[in-house]
C-alpha positions as CSV (number, residue, x, y, z in Angstrom):
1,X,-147.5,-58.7,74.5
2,X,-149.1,-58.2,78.0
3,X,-145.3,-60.6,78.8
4,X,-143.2,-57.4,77.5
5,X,-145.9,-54.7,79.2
6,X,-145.1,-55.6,82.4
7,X,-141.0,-56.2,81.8
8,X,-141.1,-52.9,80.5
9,X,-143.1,-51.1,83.7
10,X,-140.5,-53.0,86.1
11,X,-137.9,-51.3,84.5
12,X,-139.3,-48.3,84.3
13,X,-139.9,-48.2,88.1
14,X,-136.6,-49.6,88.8
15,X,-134.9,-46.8,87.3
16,X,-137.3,-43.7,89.0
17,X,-136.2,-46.0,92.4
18,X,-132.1,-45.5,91.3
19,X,-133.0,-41.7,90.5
20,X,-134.3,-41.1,93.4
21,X,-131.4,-43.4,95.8
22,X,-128.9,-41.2,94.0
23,X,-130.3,-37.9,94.7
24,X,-128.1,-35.4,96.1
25,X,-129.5,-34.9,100.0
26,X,-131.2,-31.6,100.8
27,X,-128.1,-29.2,101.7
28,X,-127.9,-28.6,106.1
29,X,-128.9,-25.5,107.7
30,X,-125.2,-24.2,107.5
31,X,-125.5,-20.5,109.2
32,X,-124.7,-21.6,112.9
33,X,-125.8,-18.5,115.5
34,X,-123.5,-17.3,118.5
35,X,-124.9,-15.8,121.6
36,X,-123.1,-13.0,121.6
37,X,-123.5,-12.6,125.6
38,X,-121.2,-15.2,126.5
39,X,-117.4,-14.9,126.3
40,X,-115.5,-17.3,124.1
41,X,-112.5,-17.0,126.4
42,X,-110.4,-19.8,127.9
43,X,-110.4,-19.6,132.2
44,X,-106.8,-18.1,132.0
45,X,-108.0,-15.6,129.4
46,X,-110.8,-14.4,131.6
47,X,-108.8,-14.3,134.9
48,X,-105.9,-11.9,132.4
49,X,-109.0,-9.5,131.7
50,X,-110.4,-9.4,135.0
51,X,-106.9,-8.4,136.1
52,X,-106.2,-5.5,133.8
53,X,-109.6,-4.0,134.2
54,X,-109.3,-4.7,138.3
55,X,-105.9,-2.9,138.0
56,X,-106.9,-0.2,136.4
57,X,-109.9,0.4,138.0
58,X,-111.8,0.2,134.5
59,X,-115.5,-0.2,135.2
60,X,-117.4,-2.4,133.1
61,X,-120.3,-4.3,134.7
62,X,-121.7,-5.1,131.3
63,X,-119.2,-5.6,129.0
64,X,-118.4,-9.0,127.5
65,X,-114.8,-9.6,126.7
66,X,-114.1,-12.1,123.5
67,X,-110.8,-11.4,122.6
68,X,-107.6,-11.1,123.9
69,X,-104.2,-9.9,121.9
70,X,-100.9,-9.0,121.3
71,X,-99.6,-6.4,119.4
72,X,-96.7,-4.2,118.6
73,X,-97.6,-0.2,118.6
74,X,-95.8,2.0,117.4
75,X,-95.0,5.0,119.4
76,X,-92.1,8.1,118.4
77,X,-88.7,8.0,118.8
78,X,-86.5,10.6,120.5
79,X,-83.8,9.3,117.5
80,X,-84.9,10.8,114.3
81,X,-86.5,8.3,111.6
82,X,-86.9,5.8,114.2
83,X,-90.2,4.4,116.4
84,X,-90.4,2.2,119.2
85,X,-92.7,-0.6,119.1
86,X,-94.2,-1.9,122.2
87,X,-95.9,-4.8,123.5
88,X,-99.3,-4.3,123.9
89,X,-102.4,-6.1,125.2
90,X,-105.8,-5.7,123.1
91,X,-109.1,-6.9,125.1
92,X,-112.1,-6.5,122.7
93,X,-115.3,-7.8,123.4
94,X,-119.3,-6.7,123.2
95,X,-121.2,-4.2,125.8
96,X,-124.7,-5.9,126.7
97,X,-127.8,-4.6,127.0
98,X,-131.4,-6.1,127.1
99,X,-129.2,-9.5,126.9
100,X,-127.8,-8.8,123.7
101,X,-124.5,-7.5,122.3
102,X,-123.7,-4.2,120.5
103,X,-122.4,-5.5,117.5
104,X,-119.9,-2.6,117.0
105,X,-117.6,-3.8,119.8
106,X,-115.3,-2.0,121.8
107,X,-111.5,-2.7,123.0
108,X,-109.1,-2.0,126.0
109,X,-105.2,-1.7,125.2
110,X,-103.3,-2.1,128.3
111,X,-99.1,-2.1,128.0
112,X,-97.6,-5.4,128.4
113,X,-94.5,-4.3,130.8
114,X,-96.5,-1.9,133.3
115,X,-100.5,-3.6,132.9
116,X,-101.3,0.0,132.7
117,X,-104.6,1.0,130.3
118,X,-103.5,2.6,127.1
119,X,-106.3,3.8,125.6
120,X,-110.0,3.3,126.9
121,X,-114.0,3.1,125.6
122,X,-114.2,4.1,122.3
123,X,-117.8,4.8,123.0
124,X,-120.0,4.6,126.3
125,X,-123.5,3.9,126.8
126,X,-126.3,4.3,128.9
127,X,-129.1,1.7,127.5
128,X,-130.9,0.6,124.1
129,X,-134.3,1.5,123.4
130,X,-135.4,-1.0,121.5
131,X,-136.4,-4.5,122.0
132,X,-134.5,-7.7,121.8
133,X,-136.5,-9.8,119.5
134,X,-135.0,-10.9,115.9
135,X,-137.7,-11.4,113.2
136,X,-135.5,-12.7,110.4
137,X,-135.0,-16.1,109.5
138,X,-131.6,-18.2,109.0
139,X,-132.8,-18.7,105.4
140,X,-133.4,-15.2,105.0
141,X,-130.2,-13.8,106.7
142,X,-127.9,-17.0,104.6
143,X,-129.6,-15.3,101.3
144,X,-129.0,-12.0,101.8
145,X,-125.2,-12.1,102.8
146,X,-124.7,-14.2,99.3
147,X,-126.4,-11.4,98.0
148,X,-124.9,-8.6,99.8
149,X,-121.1,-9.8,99.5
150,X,-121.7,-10.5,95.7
151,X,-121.4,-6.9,95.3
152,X,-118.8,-5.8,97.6
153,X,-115.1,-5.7,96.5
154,X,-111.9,-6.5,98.4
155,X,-110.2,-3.2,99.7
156,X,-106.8,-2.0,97.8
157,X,-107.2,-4.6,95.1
158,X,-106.2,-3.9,91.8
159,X,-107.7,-5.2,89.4
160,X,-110.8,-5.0,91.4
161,X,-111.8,-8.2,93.1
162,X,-115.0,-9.3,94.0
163,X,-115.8,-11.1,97.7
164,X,-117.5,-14.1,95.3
165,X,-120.6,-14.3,97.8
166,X,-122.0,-16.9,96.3
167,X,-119.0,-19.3,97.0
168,X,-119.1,-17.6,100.8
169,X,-123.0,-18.2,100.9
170,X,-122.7,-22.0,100.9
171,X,-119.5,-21.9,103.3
172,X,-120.4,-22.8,106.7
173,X,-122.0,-19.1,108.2
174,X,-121.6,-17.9,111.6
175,X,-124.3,-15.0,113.0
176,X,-124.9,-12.9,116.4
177,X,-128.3,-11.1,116.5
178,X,-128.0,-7.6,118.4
179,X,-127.8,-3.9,118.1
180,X,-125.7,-1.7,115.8
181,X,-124.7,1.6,116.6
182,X,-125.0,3.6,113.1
183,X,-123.4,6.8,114.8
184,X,-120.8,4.6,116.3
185,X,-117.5,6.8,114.4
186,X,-119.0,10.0,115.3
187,X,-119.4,12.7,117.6
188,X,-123.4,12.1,117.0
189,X,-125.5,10.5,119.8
190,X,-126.3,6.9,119.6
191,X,-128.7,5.7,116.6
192,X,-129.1,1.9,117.7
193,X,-130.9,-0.3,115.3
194,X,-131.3,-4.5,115.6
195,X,-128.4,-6.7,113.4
196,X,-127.2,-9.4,112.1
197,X,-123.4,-9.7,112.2
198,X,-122.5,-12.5,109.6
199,X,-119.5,-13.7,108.5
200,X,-117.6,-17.1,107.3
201,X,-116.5,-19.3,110.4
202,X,-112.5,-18.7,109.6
203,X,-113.6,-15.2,110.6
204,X,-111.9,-13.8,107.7
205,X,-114.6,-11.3,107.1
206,X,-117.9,-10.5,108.5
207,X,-120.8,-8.2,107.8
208,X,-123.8,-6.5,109.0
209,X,-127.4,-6.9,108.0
210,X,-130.4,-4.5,109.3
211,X,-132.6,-7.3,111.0
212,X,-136.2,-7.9,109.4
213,X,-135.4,-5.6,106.1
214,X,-131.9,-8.1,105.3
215,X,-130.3,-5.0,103.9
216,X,-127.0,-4.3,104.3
217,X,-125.4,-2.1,107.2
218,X,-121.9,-2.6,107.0
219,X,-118.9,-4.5,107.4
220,X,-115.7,-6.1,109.2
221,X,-112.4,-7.1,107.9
């Protein structure tokens, strides 16, 4: 008896050991943050910008520059029913202040033929009052965009489709900590408060969450 007592207690604690060697691992930290205060731009990229702004005489002592484009706009016709498109350089990037980014960004357009600036700042600032510490987590800012993008919809969809943030919560995240400019499509002054802008790494779509409170803010598609 005390024989099949002690068969019995092996293979009970062999199988807890195979439960526990098959165990899914613990999922990674998966929300990677960007320092939003250094360009992601190649060398040739960088020495483009510098040229365009240098050119035009464009000021911009703190602005970060982490994109540069091509487009087509669209400009009227003298012929009737007709438009010209025209090559077009687009140089977005972040302005910097107490060594973070504004989130909002801002962007250049210079003409592709001529270099010359096409249309300037959106928006020009003089300093953030605030300070530059974040206070939520990675855990805290990965929850809430599942959260958050569960409710939002994709625009001009019908039926109505949903972002599935659940799905995009366990996709690998990217985040920059800075300020948002609430105000920033108005004719209001600056109301700056301290942001996450998180989004999936494809950059397909990112959004904003308030720092500290992980509420949502808004959003960028």
């Amino acid at each position: 008896m005390k024989y099949y007592k002690i068969c019995l207690l092996l293979q009970i604690t062999a199988l807890m050991a195979c439960s526990k060697k098959h165990e899914p691992a613990p999922k990674p930290d998966n929300l990677s943050v960007i320092n939003g205060t250094i360009s992601v731009l190649s060398k040739s990229q960088t020495d483009s910008v510098n040229f365009l702004l240098t050119t035009n005489k464009v000021d911009a002592p703190n602005f970060v520059p982490q994109g540069l484009t091509q487009y087509l706009r669209m400009e009227p016709s003298s012929v009737p029913f007709h438009n010209n498109f025209i090559p077009t350089y687009r140089v977005w990037g972040y302005k910097i202040f107490n060594k973070l980014p504004i989130l909002n960004g801002d962007a250049l357009a210079f003409d592709v033929q001529t270099n010359q600036l096409i249309y300037g700042w959106n928006r020009t600032y003089t300093g953030v009052n605030l300070d530059n510490v974040a206070n939520s987590s990675s855990k805290q800012i990965k929850a809430a965009f599942a959260a958050i993008t569960d409710t939002l919809r994709y625009p001009y969809r019908t039926p109505e489709q949903f972002f599935a943030g659940k799905h995009l919560g366990d996709s690998t995240l990217v985040a920059t900590f800075g300020y948002y400019d609430l105000t920033y499509d108005t004719n209001s002054p600056p109301d700056f408060i301290k942001a996450w802008k998180v989004g999936t790494k494809s950059g397909s779509m990112y959004i904003f969450i308030k720092d500290e409170t992980n509420t949502y803010v808004g959003r960028d598609y």
